[in-house]
Structures are given as C-alpha cells and as structure tokens.
Steps between C-alpha positions, in 0.01 A plus 500: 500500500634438840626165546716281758887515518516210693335248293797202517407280200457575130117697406260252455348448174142623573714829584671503168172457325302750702796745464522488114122557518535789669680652228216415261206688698748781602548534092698702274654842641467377849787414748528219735741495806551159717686664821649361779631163347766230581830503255373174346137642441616779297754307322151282440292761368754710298538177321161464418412822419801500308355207305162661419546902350133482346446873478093421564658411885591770745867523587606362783765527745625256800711724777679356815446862626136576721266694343537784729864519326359492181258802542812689644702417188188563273440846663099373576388619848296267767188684439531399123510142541147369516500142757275232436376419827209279581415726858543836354201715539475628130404251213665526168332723216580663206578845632803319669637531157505845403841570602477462879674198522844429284537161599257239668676266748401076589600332758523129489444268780837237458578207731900550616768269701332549856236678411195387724271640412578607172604864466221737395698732219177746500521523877843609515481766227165657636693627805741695300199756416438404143161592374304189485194382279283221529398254229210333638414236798658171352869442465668476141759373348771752428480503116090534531585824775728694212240421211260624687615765613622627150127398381398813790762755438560485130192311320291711762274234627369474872548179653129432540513477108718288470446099470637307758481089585634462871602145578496335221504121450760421208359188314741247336315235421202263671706425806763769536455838620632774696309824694702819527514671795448858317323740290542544126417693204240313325527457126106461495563115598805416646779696740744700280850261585806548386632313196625155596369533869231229424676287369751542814254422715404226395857295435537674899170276577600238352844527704351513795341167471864294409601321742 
C-alpha cells in the first residue's frame, strides 16, 4: 500500500474501517504494508493494529518510509512488485501468482493540504517502471482492489468469474439512502463492506443534514 505523507489531519474513519478490512480479505499468512505515511498516521494505525492481533487477519505494518525503501530493506526487486494500475495493458489473472510477483502494490488516490487536484498515488508510482496490472474498467475502493486481487492470484479465479455490484445504492430506511461511487464484491445481494462502514455512513448522512 502506497499512501500520502502529507495527509495533515488524523485518518478518517471510513479509512480505519476499510484498512482493518483489508487485513480480513488479505487473511492469515499474508502481510500488509501502509508506506509512505505521516508520524501521526502510523502512530494511528500501529495503535489499531495493535488493538486487534486476530491471527484469521493478515499482519500489518504502518511505515513513514516509501515503499521503494521498503523493497530495498526487504531485498524484493522492482520487477517483483506487481502495481495495480487501472491503464496498464495486462489484466490480472491467476498465473500472476505463481511466483512472478512477491508483492502486489495499490495506490490510493488521497486529497492533501494544496492538493488541487487531488494527487493520483497510481500515477506517480507507474513512472517508476513497476509492472502494472489492471483490475477492470470501474474504479474500486481500496479494500475491494486487495480482495480481489488475492481472489485472482491465490483462490485462482479470473475476474470475469467473479461477482461484482458497481454503484451500489446503500438503503437505510424509506427515505435515507446513499449511492457509492464504486465497484464491489457482491455477496450474491449486497456489496461486500467493511464491518461498521454502514453504519458509518449513515450517522455521516445524518451529519450532513445538522445544521
């Protein structure tokens, strides 16, 4: 995970949440590494990780340090590190996991302090030469991008067989609801969220309306 030094205020709690999920779909035996991050977001994430050792959750790890600093401290070479990029020319498949690729790398799209428009994370790590991989036309959230691609390279299923709801409208009740602006797993009805992000949501809704 490539992430945003800059970002001046504390993460936001739809990060937290899709963060923790992260570790869930990455799952046991797996590794997760948030580079590139402010002092006060790693204090922020050590914490919570720290709070939450389930050993059915992947490890995870928040460095100040860019990822290109990591791979030189890990010994893992450029052409090991798989990108997620939504204009590479390749799409994901399960041969990209039989040992070609050590680690696979997301980018996330963050707003910062005079950022306009916001930086594009992907964008600036495709020009270093990383091999890239596409997951498909429609933009997801981070958390969907990692299960999916561990649903490709270790359950061994092509994206075309996997079920996916892009868009979806999140229904609270008869007058409230929300449409998100990205593609999801589908659990056969509804978008695979993480825990507590509904309910998030909808208190943020209902924020936004208090005047």
């Amino acid at each position: 995970m490539e992430e945003d030094e800059e970002t001046p205020k504390s993460i936001p709690k739809w990060v937290e949440l899709e963060y923790m999920h992260m570790r869930t779909l990455a799952g046991p035996g797996a590794t997760v590494h948030f580079t590139h991050l402010s002092q006060s977001s790693c204090s922020t994430l050590e914490s919570l990780f720290a709070q939450d050792a389930d050993p059915a959750r992947a490890q995870a790890y928040a460095h100040q340090k860019s990822v290109l600093e990591l791979m030189k401290e890990k010994g893992v070479p450029l052409e090991k590190v798989c990108l997620l990029d939504p204009r590479a020319e390749k799409e994901l498949s399960p041969e990209d996991g039989d040992g070609r690729f050590e680690w696979f790398l997301f980018g996330v799209r963050l707003l910062s302090a005079g950022d306009d428009p916001p930086r594009d994370r992907t964008g600036e790590l495709r020009v270093l030469g990383f091999p890239g991989r596409r997951l498909g036309p429609v933009q997801m959230t981070t958390d969907t991008a990692l299960g999916v691609t561990k649903i490709v390279v270790q359950d061994k299923k092509r994206l075309s067989e996997i079920p996916f709801l892009d868009h979806p409208t999140i229904v609270f009740n008869a007058k409230e609801s929300v449409e998100m602006p990205f593609r999801y797993i589908s659990d056969g009805k509804d978008p695979v969220l993480p825990p507590g992000m509904r309910e998030h949501l909808h208190e943020d809704l209902n924020r936004s309306f208090d005047f």
